[in-house]
C-alpha positions in Angstrom: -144.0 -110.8 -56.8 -145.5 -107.6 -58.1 -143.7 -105.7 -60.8 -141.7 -103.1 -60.4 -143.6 -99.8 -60.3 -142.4 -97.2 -63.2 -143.0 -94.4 -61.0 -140.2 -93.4 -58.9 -140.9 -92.8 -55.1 -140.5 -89.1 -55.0 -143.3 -88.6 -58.1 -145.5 -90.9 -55.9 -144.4 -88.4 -52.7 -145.4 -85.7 -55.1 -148.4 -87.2 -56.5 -149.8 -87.7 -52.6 -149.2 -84.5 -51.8 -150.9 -82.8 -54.3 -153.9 -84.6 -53.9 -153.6 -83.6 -49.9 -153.4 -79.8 -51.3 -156.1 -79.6 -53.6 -158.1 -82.1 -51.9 -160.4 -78.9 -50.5 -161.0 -77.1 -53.7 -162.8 -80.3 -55.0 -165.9 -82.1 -54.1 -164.5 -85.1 -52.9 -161.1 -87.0 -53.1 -161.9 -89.0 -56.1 -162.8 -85.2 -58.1 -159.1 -84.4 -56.6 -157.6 -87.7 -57.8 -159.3 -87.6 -61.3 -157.8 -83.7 -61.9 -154.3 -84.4 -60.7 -153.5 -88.0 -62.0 -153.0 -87.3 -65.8 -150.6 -84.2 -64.6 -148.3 -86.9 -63.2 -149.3 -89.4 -66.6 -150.4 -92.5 -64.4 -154.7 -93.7 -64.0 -156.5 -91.9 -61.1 -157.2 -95.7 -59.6 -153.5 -95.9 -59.2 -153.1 -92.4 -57.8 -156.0 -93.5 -55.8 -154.0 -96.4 -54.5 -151.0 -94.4 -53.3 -153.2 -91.8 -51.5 -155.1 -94.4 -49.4 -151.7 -96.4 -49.0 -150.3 -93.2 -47.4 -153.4 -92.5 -45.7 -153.3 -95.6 -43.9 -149.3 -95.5 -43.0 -150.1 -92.2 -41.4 -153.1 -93.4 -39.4 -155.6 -91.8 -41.2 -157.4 -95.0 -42.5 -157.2 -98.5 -40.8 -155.2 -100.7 -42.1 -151.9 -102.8 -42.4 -149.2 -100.2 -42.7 -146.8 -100.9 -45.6 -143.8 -101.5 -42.8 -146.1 -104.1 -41.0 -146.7 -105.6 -44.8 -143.3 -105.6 -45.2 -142.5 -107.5 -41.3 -145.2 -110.1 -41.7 -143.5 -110.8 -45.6 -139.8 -111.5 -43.4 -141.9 -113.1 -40.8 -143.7 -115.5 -43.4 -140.2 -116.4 -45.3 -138.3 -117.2 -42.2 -141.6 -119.5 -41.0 -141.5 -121.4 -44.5 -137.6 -121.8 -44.3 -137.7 -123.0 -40.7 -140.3 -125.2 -41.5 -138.6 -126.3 -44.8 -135.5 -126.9 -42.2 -137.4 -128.9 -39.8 -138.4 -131.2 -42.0 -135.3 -132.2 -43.1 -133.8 -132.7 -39.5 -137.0 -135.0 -39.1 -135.8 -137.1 -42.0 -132.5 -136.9 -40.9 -133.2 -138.1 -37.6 -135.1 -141.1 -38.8 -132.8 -141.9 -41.4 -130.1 -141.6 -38.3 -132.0 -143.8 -35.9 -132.8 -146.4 -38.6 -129.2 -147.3 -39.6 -128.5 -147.1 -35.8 -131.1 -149.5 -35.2 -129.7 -151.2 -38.2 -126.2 -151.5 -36.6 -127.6 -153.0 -33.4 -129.5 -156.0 -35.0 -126.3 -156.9 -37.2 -124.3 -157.2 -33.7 
């Protein structure tokens, strides 16, 4: 699990967009990312991070989009809890069918 980010969702919303804005008056985005990331007090990799993250939910770069992250992470949980679920029905089963067989024998 990653830990909670100390940045709230709106700063990052914020953050994002001014990069977007004064992504023209600088050379490229990392000379945009370096000016704008100690105005909002976090590391321009991080800012860095949340710019790519929205550029790739909007289409801009390719990319698993952070609501397809977040499907596959339900998908993978409910495949490891029906997996975790047929395995104990395949115990059960055996365990079922032995003390049937069991039974018959002792008849």
């Amino acid at each position: 699990m990653s830990k909670p980010s100390q940045f709230s969702p709106e700063v990052r919303e914020r953050a994002v967009r001014l990069v977007r804005e004064q992504r023209g008056e600088h050379p490229s985005l990392w000379a945009a990312v370096e000016t704008i990331a100690p105005m909002i007090g976090c590391s321009s990799q991080t800012l860095l991070g949340w710019v790519k993250r929205d550029q790739i939910d909007s289409g801009e770069r390719e990319g698993v989009s952070t609501s397809e992250r977040e499907r596959l992470k339900t998908l993978e949980r409910e495949n490891k809890e029906l997996r975790r679920a047929n395995e104990i029905l395949k115990l059960a089963s055996a365990f079922f069918a032995q003390a049937e067989l069991d039974r018959r024998l002792k008849s």
